[in-house]
N, C-alpha and C positions, 0 to 999 in steps of 0.2 A: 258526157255528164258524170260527176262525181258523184257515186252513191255510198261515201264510208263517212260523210257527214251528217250530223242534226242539220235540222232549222237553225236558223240564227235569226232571233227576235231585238227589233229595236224599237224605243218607245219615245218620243220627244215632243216635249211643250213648252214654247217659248213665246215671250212679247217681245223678242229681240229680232231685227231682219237679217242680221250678219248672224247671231246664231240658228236662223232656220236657213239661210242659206247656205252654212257650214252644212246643216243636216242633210239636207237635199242632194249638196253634193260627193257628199261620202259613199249615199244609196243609189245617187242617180247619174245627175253630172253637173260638172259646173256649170252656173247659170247667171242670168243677169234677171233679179229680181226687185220688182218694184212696186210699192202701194199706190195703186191709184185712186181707192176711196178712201175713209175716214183711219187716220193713220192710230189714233186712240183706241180701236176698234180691232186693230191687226193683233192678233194672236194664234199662232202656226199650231196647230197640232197634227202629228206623224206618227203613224204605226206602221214598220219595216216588217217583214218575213222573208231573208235570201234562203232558196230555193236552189242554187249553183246558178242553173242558167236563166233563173228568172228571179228579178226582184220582185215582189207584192207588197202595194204601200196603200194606206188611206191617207190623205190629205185635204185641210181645211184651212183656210187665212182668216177668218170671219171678217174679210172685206174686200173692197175689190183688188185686183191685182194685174199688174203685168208683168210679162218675165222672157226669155228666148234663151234659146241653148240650141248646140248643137254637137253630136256625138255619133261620128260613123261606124259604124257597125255592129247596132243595135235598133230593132223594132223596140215598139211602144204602143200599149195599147192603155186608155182611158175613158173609164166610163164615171160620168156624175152622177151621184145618189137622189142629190136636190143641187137644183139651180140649172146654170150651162156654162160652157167655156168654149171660146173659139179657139183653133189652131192655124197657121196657113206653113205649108212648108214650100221652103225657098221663097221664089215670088208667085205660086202657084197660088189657088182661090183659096177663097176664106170655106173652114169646114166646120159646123158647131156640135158638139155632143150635146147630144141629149139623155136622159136616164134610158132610153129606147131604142139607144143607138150608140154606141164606142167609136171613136175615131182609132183610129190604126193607121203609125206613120211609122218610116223608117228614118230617123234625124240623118242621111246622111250629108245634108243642108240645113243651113239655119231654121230654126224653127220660132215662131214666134206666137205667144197669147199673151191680145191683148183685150179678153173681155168675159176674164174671171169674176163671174157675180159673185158677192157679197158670202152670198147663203149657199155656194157650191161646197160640196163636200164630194170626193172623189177617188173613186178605185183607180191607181195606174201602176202597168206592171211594163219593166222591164226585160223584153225577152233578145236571150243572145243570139246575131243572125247567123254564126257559124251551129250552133246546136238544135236550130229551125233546120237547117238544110240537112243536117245526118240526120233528123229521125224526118225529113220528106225522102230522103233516099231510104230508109229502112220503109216506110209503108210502100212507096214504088217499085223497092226490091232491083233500086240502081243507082247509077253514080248521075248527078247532078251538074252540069256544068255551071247552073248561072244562080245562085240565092232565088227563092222567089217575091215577085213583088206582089206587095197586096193592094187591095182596095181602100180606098178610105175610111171605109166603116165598117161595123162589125155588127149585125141586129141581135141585139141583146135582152131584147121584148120576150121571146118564145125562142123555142128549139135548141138547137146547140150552141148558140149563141149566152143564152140565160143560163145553160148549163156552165158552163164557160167561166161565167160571173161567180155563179153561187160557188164555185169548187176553190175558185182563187179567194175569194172573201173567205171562206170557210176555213182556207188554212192562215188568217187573219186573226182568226176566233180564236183558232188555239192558241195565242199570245199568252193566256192568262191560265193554261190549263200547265198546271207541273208534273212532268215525267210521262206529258200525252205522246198521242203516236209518232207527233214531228219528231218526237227525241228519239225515234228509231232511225237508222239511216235509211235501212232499205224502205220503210215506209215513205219519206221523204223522195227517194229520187223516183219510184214509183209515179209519184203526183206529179214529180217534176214533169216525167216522160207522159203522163197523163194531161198537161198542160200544153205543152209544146205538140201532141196529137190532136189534141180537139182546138187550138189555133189555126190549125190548118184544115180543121174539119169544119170550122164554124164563119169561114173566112173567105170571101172573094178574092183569087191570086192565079198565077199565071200556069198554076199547075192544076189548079183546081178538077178540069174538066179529067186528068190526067189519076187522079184519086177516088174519080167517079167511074173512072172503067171500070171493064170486069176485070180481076188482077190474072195476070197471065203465066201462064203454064210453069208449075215447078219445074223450076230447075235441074239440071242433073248433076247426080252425087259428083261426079267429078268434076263439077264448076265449083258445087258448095264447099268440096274440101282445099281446093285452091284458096277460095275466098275467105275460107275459114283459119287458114294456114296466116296468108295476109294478114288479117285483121290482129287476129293473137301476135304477131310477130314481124312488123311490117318493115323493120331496118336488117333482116335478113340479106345477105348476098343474091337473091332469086336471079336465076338466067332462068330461059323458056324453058332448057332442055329438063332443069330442077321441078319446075313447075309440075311438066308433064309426070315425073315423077313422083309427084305429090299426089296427082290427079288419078296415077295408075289406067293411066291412057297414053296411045300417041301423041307427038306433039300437035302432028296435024288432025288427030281429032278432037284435040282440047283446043287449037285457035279455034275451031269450027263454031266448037259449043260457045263459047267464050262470045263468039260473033253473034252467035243466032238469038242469045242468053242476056249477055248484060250491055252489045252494044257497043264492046271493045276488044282487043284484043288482052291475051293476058299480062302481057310488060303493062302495058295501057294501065291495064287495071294496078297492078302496083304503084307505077308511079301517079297514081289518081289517088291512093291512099296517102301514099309517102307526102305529098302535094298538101294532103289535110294537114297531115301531124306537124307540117314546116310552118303551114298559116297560123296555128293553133300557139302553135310555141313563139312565134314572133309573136301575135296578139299580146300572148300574155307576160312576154320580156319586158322587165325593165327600166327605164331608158339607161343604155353605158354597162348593162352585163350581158351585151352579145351581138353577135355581128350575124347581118344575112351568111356572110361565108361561111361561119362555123357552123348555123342552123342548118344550110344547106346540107353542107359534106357530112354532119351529122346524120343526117336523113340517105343517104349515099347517091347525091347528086353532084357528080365532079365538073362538068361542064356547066359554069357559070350561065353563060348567055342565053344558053338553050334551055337553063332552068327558070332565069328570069322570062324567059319569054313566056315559055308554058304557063309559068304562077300570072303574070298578066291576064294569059287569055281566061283563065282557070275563076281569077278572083278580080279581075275590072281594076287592078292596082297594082303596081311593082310592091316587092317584099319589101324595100327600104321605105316607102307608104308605109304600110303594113305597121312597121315597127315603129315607124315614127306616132303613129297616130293613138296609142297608148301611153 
């Protein structure tokens, strides 16, 4: 998460379809949008707040609508203020939000609604799926192998669910306040990381019960300064024997710890770091300024095949995926 930036507010109101579709697609993704009721009636109004890893938008067509998009590797969560909207992703079942209920989907398939009332008006925030999974590894205090998937819905009537709402809408409000707290950075990625923690607090997902334990026993100083070494510096030359070194233990008592502690051994654990920072930078590559090979060796992974295979097992996609799909 980037915390040396502001909020970045956008405001847009159009009778045009091709300019709210323009809008939509800058904050959200490309899409196929279409009026389905009274076309003299359609008029878009948007308010953006980018957050790094999460967009926060309010949107309204004042009439009916349909539209589908699809954008892998990003969740989406939307709650209606008034009205309802159906969503079905891929060819799975039809799901409707209600002011009482958020649908929560992962586009990595087509997505499709086609029953945008009229008089809906609606919270939806874009959250990134690579910055969901480091801060479930920071509350689990371990490395993650699989994103997690959530539930359909999000109950947003009571509890952390409504807290959830009112926090994202709230830094909506500040749209109109100049020189408020969003223009701090750190205040900004604070909320970020305060968003992206109560998503997963507020949310039915495959870790869930895993968030609910009791959290398990500190760690020992010589894992944390390994892991700490890592993280600060993770394109380091590290052999095991450095490691131990860092750790100011034996080797074979830092594999030990390492085992009993995070579940891996300690090379493991570096190349599970190095593994992010390669997904992370392809993500966000360009198309035509960089190639898996140089991200790779960048990262100090000189065996191609053996690197490709791991980021497979690692991220359910090869890295030239990866890059392509940005």
């Amino acid at each position: 998460m980037g915390g040396d930036r502001a909020a970045e507010f956008n405001s847009y109101a159009t009778d045009s379809v091709e300019e709210a579709h323009a809008a939509i697609a800058a904050h959200y993704y490309d899409l196929r949008l279409e009026v389905a009721g009274q076309v003299s009636r359609f008029a878009t109004r948007l308010s953006v707040v980018e957050l790094g890893a999460l967009t926060v938008g309010d949107i309204r067509f004042g009439t009916e609508m349909r539209m589908s998009f699809g954008e892998p590797g990003v969740y989406h969560v939307a709650v209606p203020f008034g009205g309802c909207f159906s969503v079905q992703e891929g060819r799975g079942d039809v799901e409707f939000a209600t002011e009482r209920r958020a649908l929560v989907f992962d586009p990595a398939r087509d997505i499709h609604v086609d029953t945008w009332s009229a008089d809906c008006q609606a919270l939806t925030v874009k959250v990134d799926k690579a910055a969901v999974l480091r801060q479930l590894e920071v509350l689990l205090g371990r490395a993650v192998r699989r994103p997690p998937r959530f539930g359909p819905y999000m109950d947003v009537s009571r509890g952390p669910g409504l807290s959830w709402v009112r926090l994202a809408m709230w830094n909506l409000r500040e749209l109109d306040v100049q020189h408020g707290m969003l223009s701090h950075p750190m205040i900004r990625g604070r909320l970020e990381q305060t968003l992206l923690e109560g998503m997963l607090l507020a949310t039915d997902h495959t870790f869930r019960e895993a968030l609910e334990a009791p959290p398990p026993p500190m760690r020992p100083a010589s894992v944390k300064r390994v892991m700490d070494a890592v993280q600060e510096l993770p394109a380091e030359p590290y052999d095991a024997n450095r490691l131990a070194a860092i750790a100011q233990v034996s080797l074979r008592t830092l594999q030990e710890a390492f085992r009993r502690h995070v579940g891996m051994s300690p090379m493991a654990y570096v190349h599970e770091v190095r593994l992010q920072h390669v997904h992370q930078r392809l993500r966000a590559a360009a198309p035509g300024t960089t190639t898996v090979t140089d991200v790779a060796h960048a990262w100090g992974f000189v065996h191609l095949g053996r690197f490709a295979r791991r980021y497979r097992e690692r991220f359910g996609e090869s890295p030239s995926q990866t890059l392509r799909a940005e």
